[in-house]
KETI-703514 format. One record per residue (C-alpha): residue in three letters; chain; z, x, y. Coordinates in steps of 0.1 Angstrom, whole numbers, plus 5000, padded with zeros to 4 digits. Last residue first. Example, Ala and Ser with C-alpha at 12.3 -4.5 7.8 and 13.67 -1.06 7.14 Angstrom:
site residu=SER chaine=A Z=5071 X=5137 Y=4989
site residu=ALA chaine=A Z=5078 X=5123 Y=4955
This chain:
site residu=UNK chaine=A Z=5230 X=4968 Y=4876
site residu=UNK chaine=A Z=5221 X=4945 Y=4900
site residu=UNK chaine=A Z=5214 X=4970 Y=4926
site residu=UNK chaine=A Z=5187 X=4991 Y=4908
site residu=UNK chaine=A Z=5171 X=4959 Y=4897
site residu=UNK chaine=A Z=5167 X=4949 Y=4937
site residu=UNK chaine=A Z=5153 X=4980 Y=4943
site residu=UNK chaine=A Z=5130 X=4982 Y=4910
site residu=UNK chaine=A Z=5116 X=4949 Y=4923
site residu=UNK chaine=A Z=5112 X=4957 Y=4959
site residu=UNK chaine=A Z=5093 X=4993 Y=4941
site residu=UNK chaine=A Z=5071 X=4973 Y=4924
site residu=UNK chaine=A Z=5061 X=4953 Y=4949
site residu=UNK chaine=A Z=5045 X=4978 Y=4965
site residu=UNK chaine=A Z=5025 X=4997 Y=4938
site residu=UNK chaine=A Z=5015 X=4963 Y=4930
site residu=UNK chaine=A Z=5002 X=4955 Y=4966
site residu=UNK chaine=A Z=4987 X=4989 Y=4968
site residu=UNK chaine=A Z=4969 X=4990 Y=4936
site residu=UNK chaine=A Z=4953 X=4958 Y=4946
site residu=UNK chaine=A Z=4943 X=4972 Y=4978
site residu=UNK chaine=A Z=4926 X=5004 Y=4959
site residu=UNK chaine=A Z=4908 X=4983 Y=4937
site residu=UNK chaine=A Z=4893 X=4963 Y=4967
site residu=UNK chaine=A Z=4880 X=4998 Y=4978
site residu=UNK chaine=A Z=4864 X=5004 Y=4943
site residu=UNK chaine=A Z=4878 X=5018 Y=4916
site residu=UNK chaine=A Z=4860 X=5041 Y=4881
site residu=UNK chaine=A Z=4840 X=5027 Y=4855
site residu=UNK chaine=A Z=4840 X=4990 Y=4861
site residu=UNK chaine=A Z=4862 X=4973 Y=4834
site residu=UNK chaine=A Z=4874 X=5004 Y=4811
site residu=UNK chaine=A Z=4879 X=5028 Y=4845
site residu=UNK chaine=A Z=4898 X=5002 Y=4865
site residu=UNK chaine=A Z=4921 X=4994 Y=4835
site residu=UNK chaine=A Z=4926 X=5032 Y=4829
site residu=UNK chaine=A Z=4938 X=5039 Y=4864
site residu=UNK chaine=A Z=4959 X=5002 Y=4863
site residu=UNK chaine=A Z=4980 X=5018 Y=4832
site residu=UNK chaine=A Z=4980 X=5054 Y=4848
site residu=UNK chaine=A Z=4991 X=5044 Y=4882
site residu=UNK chaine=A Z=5013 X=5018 Y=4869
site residu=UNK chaine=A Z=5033 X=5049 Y=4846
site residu=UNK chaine=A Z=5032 X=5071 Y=4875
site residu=UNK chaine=A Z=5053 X=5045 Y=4896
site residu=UNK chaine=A Z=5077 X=5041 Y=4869
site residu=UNK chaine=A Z=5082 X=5072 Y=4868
site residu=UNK chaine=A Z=5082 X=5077 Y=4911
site residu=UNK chaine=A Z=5108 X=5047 Y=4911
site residu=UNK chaine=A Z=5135 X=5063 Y=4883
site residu=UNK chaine=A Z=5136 X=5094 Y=4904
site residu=UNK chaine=A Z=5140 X=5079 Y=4936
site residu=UNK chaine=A Z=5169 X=5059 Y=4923
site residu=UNK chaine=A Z=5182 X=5083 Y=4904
site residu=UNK chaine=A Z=5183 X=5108 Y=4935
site residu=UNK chaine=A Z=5198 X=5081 Y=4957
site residu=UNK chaine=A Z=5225 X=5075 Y=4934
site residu=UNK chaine=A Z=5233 X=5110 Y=4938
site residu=UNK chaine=A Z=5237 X=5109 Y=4972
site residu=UNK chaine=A Z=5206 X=5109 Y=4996
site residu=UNK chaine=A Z=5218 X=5121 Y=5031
site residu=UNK chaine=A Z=5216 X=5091 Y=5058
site residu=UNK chaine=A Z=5190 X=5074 Y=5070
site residu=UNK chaine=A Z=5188 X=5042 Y=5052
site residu=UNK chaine=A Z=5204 X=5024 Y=5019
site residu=UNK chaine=A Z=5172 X=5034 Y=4998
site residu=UNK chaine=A Z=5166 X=5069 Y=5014
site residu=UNK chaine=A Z=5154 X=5091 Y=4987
site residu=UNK chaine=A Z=5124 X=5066 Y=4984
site residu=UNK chaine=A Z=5113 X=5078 Y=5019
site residu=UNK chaine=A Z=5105 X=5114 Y=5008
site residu=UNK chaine=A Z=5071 X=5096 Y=4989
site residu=UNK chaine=A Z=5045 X=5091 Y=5021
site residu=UNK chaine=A Z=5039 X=5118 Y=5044
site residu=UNK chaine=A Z=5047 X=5145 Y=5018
site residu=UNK chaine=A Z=5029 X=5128 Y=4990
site residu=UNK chaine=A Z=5000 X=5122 Y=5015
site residu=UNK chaine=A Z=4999 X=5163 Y=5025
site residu=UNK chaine=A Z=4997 X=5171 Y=4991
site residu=UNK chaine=A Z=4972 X=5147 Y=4983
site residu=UNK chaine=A Z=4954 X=5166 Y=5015
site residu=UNK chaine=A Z=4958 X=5201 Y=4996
site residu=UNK chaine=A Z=4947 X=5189 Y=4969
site residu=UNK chaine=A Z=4917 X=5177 Y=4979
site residu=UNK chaine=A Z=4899 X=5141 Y=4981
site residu=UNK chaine=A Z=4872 X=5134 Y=4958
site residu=UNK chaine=A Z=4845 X=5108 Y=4987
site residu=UNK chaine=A Z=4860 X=5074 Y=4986
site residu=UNK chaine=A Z=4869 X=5071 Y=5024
site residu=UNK chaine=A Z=4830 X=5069 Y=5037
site residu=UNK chaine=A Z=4821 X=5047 Y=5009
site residu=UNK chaine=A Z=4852 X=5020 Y=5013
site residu=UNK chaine=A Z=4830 X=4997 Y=5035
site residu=UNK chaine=A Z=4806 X=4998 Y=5007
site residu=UNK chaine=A Z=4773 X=5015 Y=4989
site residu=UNK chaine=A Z=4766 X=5028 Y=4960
site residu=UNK chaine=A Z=4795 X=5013 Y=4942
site residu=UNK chaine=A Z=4815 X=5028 Y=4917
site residu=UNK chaine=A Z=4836 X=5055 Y=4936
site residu=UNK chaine=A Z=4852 X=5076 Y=4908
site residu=UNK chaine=A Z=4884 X=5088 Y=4893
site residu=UNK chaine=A Z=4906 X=5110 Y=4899
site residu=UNK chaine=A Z=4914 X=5121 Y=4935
site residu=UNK chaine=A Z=4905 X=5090 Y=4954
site residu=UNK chaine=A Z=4928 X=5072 Y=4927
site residu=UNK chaine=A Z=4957 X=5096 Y=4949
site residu=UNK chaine=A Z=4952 X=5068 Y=4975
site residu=UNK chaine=A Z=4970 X=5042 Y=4960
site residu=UNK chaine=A Z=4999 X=5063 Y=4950
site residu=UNK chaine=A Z=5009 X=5073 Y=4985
site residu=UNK chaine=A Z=4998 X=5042 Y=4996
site residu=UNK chaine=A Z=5028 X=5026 Y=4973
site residu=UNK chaine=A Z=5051 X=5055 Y=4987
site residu=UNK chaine=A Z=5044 X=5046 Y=5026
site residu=UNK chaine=A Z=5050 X=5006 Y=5022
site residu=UNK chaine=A Z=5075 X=5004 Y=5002
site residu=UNK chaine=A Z=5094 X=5034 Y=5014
site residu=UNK chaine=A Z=5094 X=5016 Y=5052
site residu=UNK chaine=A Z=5103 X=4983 Y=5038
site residu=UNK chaine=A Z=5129 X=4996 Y=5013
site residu=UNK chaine=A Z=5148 X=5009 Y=5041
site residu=UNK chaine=A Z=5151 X=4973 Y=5056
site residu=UNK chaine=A Z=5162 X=4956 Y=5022
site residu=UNK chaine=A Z=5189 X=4982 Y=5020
site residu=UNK chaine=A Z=5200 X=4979 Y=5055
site residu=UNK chaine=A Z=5200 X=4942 Y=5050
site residu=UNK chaine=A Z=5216 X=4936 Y=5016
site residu=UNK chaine=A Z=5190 X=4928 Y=4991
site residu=UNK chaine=A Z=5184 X=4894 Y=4976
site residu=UNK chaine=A Z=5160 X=4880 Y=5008
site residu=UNK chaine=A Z=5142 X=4912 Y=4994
site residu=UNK chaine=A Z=5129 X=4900 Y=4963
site residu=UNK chaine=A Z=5125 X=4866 Y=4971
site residu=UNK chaine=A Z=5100 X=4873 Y=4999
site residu=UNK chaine=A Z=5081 X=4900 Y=4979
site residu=UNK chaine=A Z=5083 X=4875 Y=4950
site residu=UNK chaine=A Z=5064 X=4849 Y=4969
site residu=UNK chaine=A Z=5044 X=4872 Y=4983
site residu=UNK chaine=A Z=5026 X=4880 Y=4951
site residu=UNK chaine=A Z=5028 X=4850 Y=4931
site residu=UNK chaine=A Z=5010 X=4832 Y=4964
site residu=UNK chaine=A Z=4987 X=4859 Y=4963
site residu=UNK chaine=A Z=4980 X=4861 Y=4928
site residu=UNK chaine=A Z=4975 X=4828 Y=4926
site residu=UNK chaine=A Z=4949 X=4825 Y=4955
site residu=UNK chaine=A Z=4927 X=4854 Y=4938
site residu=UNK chaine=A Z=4932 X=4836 Y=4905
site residu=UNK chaine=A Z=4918 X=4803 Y=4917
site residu=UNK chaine=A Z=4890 X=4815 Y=4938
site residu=UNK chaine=A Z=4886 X=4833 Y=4972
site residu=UNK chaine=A Z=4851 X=4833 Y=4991
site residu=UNK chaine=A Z=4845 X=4869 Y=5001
site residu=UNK chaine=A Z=4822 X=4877 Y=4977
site residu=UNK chaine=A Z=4816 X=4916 Y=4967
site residu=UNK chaine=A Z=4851 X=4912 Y=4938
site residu=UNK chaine=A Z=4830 X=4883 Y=4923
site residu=UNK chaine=A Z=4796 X=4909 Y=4922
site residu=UNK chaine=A Z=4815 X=4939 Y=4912
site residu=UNK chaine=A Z=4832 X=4919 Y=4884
site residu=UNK chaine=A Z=4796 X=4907 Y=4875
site residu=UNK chaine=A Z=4782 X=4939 Y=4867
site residu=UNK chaine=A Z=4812 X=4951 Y=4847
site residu=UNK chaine=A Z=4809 X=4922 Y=4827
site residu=UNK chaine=A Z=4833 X=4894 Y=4818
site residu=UNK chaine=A Z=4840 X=4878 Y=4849
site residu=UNK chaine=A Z=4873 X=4849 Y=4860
site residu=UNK chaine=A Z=4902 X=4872 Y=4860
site residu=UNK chaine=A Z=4891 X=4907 Y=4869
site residu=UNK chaine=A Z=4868 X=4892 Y=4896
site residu=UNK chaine=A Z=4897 X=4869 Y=4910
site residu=UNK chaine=A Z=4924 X=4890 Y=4905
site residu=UNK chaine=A Z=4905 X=4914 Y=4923
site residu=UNK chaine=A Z=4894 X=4900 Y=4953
site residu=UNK chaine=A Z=4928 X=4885 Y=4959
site residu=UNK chaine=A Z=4943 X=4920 Y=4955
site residu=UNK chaine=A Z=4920 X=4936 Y=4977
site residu=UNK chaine=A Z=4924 X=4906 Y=5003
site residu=UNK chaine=A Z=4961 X=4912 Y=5000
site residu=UNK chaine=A Z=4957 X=4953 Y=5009
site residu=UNK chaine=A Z=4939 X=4944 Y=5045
site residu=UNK chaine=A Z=4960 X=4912 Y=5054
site residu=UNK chaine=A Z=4947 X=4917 Y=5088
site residu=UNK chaine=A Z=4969 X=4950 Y=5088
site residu=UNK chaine=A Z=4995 X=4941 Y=5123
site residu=UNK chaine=A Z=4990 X=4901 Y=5112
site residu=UNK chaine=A Z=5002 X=4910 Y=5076
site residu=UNK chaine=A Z=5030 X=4932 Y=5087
site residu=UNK chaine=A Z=5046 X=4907 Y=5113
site residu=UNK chaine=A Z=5039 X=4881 Y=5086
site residu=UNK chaine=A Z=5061 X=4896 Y=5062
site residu=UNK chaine=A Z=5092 X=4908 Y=5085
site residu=UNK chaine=A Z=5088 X=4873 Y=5099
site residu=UNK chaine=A Z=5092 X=4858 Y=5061
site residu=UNK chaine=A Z=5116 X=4883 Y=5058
site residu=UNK chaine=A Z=5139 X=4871 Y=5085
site residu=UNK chaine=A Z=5132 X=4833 Y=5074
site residu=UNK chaine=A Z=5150 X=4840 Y=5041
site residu=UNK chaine=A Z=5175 X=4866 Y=5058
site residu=UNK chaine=A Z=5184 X=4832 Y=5080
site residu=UNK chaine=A Z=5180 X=4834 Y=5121
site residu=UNK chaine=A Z=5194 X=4851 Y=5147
site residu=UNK chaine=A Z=5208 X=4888 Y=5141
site residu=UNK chaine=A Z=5182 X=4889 Y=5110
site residu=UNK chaine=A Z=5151 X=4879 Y=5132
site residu=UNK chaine=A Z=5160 X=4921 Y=5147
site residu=UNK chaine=A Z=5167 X=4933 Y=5116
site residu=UNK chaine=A Z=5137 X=4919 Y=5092
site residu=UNK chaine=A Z=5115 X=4929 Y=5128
site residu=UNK chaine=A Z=5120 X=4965 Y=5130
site residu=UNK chaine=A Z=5123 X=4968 Y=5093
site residu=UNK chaine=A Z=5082 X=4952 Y=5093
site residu=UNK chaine=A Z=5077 X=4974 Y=5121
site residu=UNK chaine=A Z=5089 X=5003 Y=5102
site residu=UNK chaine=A Z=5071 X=4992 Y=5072
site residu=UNK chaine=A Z=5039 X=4992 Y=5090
site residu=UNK chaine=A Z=5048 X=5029 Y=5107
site residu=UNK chaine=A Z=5054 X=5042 Y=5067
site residu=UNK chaine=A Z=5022 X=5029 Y=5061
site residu=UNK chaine=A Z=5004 X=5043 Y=5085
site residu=UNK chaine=A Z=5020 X=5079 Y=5070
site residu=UNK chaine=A Z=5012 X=5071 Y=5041
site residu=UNK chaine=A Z=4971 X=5069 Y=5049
site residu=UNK chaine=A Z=4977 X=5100 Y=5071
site residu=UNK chaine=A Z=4960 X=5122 Y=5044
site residu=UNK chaine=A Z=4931 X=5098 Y=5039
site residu=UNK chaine=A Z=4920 X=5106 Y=5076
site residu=UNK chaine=A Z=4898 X=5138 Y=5064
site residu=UNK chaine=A Z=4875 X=5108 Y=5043
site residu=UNK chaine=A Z=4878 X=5088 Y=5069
site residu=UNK chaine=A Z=4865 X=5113 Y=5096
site residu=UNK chaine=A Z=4836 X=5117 Y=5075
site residu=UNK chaine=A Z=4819 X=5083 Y=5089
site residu=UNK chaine=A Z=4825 X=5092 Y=5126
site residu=UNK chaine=A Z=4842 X=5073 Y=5151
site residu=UNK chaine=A Z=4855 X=5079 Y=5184
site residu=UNK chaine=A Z=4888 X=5094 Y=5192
site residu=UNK chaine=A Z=4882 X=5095 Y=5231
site residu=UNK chaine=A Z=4884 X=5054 Y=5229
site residu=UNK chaine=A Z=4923 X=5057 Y=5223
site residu=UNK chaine=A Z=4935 X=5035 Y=5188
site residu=UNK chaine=A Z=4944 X=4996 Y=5194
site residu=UNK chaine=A Z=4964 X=4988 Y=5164
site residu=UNK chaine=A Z=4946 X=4960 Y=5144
site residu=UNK chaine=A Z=4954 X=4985 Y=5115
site residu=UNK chaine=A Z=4944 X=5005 Y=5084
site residu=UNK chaine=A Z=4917 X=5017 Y=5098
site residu=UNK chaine=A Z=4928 X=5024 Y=5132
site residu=UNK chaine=A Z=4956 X=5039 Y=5118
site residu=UNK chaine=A Z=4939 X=5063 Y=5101
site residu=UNK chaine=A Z=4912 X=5071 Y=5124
site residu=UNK chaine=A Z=4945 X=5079 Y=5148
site residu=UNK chaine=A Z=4952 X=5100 Y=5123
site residu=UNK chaine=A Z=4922 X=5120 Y=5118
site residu=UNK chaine=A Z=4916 X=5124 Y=5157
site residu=UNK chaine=A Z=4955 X=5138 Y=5161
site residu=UNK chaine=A Z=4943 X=5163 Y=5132
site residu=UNK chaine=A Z=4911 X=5170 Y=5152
site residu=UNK chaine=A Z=4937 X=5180 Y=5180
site residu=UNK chaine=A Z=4959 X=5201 Y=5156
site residu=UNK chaine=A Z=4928 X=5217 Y=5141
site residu=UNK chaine=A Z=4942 X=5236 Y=5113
């Protein structure tokens, strides 16, 4: 292993992923994506860490409400809204087309319709609701697993099933990816859920917790696997930003559930 090709790969990563400024000497190179998929968690585990950064810091002056709300928008200006615009393109080509040929079509056009704009407001809206309900620390962990754990899942698609387009800003990324750099993704992006009320050493509850997130987990992966495969034959990139956003949710909502028990 190549650790400064490795450096390379991530930075790719997060440069991707990001509107973080990455160091000119990493340059760019269409297969570096592929090789960068590893870090994908990783990125997201730095997202969620700003987005905790920012809960907690908003929290000591303002309302949890509006302390999310700048959690959220910190998150969506540092991505560009990345993962939303897949799940807006998909609602709206899963929700308003028939074929396969014209869901590829809707999802290609970056006007937004009616479903793509109720899913997003749906969306967010519970993100917000969900964890102005959790205690702070809680709510600030969560962030971090959120956002590392649903990549985690998003990106193991690249390992199943197929690309469907022939072309696409996704192409580069959507080549099989190994086992050995799933591997490295699950390690980068799923200890995190073993840490739901911070950094300290997971209790039992902790175990549960994590254990009941990554079934549930699984189960979306293989409902929303199938899904993609029976409308369009495989994912696309737009597919894997929807998966993300659900992935993620899911896990605010199994958080908050976990508590109100």
């Amino acid at each position: 292993m190549n650790p400064l090709a490795e450096l390379r790969y991530f930075f790719t990563a997060l440069g991707y992923f990001t509107r973080v400024p990455v160091p000119r000497w990493v340059g760019f190179e269409p297969h570096y994506l592929n090789a960068a998929a590893r870090y994908f968690p990783l990125v997201g585990a730095l997202v969620g860490g700003l987005s905790a950064l920012v809960y907690l810091a908003a929290l000591q002056v303002f309302p949890a409400g509006v302390a999310v709300l700048l959690s959220m928008a910190a998150s969506l200006l540092v991505t560009g809204a990345f993962h939303e615009d897949g799940l807006a393109d998909c609602a709206d080509a899963f929700g308003g087309a028939y074929t396969r040929d014209d869901v590829l079509r809707i999802m290609h056009d970056s006007r937004i319709g009616a479903f793509g704009a109720i899913a997003l407001v749906i969306a967010l809206a519970l993100k917000w609701q969900t964890l102005v309900a959790l205690p702070p620390l809680r709510a600030a962990s969560l962030m971090i697993a959120a956002h590392a754990a649903s990549r985690t899942y998003a990106i193991s698609y690249l390992a199943t099933l197929d690309y469907v387009r022939a072309e696409g800003k996704a192409k580069p990324v959507a080549q099989r990816l190994s086992g050995v750099a799933l591997m490295c993704a699950v390690l980068f992006g799923l200890p995190w859920l073993w840490w739901p009320n911070g950094p300290q050493w997971p209790d039992a509850s902790a175990w549960r917790f994590a254990a009941s997130t990554l079934v549930l987990l699984l189960a979306l992966r293989f409902v929303m696997g199938r899904y993609f495969v029976r409308r369009i034959g495989g994912y696309t990139g737009d597919c894997l930003g929807f998966a993300q956003q659900i992935f993620e949710l899911s896990i605010y909502l199994v958080g908050l559930a976990w508590i109100s028990s």
